[in-house]
N, C-alpha and C positions, 0 to 999 in steps of 0.2 A: 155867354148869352144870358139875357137879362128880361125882364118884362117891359114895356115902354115908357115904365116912370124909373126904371134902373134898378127896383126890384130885383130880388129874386122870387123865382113865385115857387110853390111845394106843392105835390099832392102827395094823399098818405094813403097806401092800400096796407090795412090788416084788418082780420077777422073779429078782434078783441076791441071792441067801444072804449074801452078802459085804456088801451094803449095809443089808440086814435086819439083820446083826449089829450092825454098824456103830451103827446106829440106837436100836438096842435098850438095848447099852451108854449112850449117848449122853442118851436118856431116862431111863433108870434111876436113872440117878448126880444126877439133879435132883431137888430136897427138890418134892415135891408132886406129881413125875409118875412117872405107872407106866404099862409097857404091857402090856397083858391078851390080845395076840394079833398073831398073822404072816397073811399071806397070801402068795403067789406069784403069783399072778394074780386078775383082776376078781373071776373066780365065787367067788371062796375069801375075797378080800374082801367081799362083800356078802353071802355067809353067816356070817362074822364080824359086822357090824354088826345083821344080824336078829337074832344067838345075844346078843351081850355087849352092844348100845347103846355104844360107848365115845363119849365125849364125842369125841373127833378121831380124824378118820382121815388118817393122812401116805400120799398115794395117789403111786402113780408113775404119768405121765401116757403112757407108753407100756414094755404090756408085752404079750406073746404072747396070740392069743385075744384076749380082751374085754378092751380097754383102758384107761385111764380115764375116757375122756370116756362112753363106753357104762355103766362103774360107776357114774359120777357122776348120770346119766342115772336108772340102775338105783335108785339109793337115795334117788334124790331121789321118785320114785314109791313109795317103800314108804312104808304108811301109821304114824304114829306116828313116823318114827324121826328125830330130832332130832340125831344125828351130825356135827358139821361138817368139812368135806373141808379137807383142805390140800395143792395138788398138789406134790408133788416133777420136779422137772424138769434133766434137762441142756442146755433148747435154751429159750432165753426169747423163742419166735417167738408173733408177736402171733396168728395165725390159732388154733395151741392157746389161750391167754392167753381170746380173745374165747370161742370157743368152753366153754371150761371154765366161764366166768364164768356163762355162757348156761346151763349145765348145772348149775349151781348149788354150784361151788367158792366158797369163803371166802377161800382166802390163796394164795400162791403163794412158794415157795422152790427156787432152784436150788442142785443138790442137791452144788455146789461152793461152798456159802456158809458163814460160819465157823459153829460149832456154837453158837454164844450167839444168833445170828441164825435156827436153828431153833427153839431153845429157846425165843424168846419167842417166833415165831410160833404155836407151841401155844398156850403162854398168852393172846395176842392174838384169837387163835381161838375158844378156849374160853370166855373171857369175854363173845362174842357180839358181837364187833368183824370187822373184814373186813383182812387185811394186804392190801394195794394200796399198790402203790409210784406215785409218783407220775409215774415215765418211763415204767414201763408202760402207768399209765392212759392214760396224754396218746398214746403210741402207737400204742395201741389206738383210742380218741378220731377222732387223726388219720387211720387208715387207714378205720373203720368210719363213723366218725360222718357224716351227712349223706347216707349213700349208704343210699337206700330208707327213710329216715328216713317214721315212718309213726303215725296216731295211735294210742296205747295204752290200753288200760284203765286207766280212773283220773284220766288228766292234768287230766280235767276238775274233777275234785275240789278238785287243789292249788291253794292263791291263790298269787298270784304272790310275795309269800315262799318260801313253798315250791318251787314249782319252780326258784325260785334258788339257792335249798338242794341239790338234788337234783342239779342243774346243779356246784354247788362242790362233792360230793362224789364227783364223776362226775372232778373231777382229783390227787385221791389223796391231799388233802390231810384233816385233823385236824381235830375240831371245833374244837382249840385256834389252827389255822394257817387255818382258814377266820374265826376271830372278831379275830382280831389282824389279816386283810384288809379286814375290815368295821367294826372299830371297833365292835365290839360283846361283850357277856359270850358265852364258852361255855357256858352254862348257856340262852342266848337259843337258840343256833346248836344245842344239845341238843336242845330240843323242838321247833323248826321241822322239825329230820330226823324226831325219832321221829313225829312227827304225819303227814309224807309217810309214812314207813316204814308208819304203821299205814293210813294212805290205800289203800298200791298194797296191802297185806300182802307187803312183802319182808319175807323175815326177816333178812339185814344189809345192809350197806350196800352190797357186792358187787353184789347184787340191783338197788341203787339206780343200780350204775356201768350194767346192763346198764337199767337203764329208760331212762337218759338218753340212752344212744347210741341203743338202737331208737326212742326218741320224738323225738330229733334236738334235745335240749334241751341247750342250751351259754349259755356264759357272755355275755354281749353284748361 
């Protein structure tokens, strides 16, 4: 999803002026991305996304008042709005990570990472992909997974394909890096997800990491 000229469009929610600039700059200066709006905090962000819709929003996942996981919360309840989050963070602690994921973040970048490595996580983002790193996932995985592990809406649905599917994207890995494990085309390992994906109704794959850990589905 794109803006009407094929843009990508950005908005930027953090508390620090100094990293909004930073940011803004940063966006700017790349062929196809613009950003159409600032925020300083939660409430200022998610009256930005009701006002403008921007295809991503680069959220910071702790600021004064309503913090992210509350915004992310917040927009994920508003109706229509199709915005994908991508948390900014200085602390890559798995309990935020789990949580955001929960609340219905896309990507995650700390926010000391090189600027070509935020640059495509927009892009990554916007294109309706999920960035997840795969030491993250596994992190997360290993602290959450199996604890209260419970059944979900849906599981019943998947053949056992799929939920192996669901289970290999649940460790951070590519459709490309999951079909080179299986000996099989990415184009197989494409619709086995998208078919879970429309199963649970996630809308990416992020959604798919948090189905696997709540359902306690992992790899054998």
């Amino acid at each position: 999803m794109t803006g009407n000229s094929g843009e990508i469009t950005i908005a930027i929610a953090d508390d620090q002026a100094v990293v909004r600039m930073g940011l803004r700059a940063l966006v700017d200066s790349e062929p196809g991305l613009r950003v159409v709006g600032e925020a300083p905090d939660g409430g200022a962000a998610l009256e930005l996304v009701r006002r403008l819709s921007p295809d991503v929003l680069l959220l910071d996942i702790q600021m004064p008042g309503k913090d992210g996981i509350q915004t992310l919360r917040d927009i994920a309840a508003e109706p229509g709005v199709s915005t994908r989050v991508v948390i900014l963070t200085t602390f890559a602690l798995d309990q935020y990570v789990f949580a955001a994921l929960q609340a219905g973040a896309s990507g995650f970048v700390l926010k000391d990472s090189p600027p070509d490595e935020l640059v495509n996580a927009v892009r990554v983002v916007a294109a309706g992909e999920a960035l997840l790193s795969p030491s993250i996932t596994r992190r997360v995985i290993d602290r959450f997974g199996g604890h209260g592990a419970a059944p979900v809406d849906g599981v019943d649905t998947l053949t056992p394909r799929e939920r192996e599917m669901v289970a290999w994207v649940a460790t951070g890995r590519s459709n490309e890096e999951i079909a080179r494990e299986l000996v099989i085309s990415p184009d197989t390992v494409r619709t086995h997800v998208s078919r879970a994906m429309l199963k649970l109704h996630a809308r990416d794959r992020a959604q798919l990491v948090v189905f696997a850990i709540r359902s306690g589905l992992a790899l054998p």
